[in-house]
C-alpha positions in Angstrom: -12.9 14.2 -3.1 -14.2 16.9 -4.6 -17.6 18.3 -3.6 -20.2 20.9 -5.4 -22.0 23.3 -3.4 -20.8 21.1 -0.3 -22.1 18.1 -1.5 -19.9 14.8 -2.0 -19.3 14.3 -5.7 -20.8 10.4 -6.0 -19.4 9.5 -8.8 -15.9 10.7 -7.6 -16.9 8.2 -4.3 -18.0 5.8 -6.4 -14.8 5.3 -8.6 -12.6 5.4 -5.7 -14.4 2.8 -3.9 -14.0 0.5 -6.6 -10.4 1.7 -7.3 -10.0 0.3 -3.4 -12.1 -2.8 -3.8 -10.1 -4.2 -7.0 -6.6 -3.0 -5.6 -7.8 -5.4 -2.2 -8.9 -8.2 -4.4 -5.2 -8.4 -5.7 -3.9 -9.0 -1.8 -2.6 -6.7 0.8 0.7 -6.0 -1.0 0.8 -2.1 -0.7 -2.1 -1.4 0.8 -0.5 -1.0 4.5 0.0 2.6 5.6 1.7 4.5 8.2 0.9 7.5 9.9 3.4 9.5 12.3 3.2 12.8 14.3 5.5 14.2 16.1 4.1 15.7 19.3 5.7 19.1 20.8 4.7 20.4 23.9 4.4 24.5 23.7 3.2 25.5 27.3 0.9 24.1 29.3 -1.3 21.8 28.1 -0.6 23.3 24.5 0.9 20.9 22.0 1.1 21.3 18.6 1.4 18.0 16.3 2.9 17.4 12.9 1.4 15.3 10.6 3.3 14.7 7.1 2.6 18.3 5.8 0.0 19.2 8.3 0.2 20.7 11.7 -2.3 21.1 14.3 -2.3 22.3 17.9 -4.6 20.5 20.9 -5.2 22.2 24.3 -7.7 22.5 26.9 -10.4 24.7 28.1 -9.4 26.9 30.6 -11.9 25.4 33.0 -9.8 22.0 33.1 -6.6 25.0 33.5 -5.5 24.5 29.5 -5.4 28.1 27.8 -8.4 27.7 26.0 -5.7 28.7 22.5 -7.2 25.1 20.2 -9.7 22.1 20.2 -9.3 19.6 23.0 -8.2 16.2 22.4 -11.6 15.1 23.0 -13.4 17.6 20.5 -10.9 16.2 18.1 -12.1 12.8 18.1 -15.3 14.3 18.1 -15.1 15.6 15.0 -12.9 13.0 14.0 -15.9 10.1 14.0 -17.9 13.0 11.3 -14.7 12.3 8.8 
């Protein structure tokens, strides 16, 4: 989506939204999607995830004895429910 200034383009929203509500009128055919990651565990509590061309890495604060090196699983869901 592309945004100006950091705002959402609406008319950009808008057309995908009804992109999404006439492909779901047609039936379910194709609309199902899968999403893997493939969890590796660096040290610790440090894992790093892939994601189809993404990768990320999860940790913990050193008070709950992570190495404080990424975002805990918790702050990602955090952020997560903002997206």
């Amino acid at each position: 989506m592309s945004t100006t200034s950091g705002k959402i383009d609406r008319e950009v929203f808008r057309q995908v939204h009804k992109e999404q509500q006439e492909a779901a009128k047609r039936g379910p055919e194709g609309h199902t999607t899968t999403t893997r990651a493939v969890i590796r565990l660096i040290e610790g509590q440090l894992k790093e995830a892939r994601i189809g061309e993404y990768t990320i890495q999860c940790d913990e604060a050193k008070s709950r004895k992570g190495g404080g090196k990424a975002p805990s699983p918790l702050q990602y869901f955090v952020a997560a429910t903002g997206f």
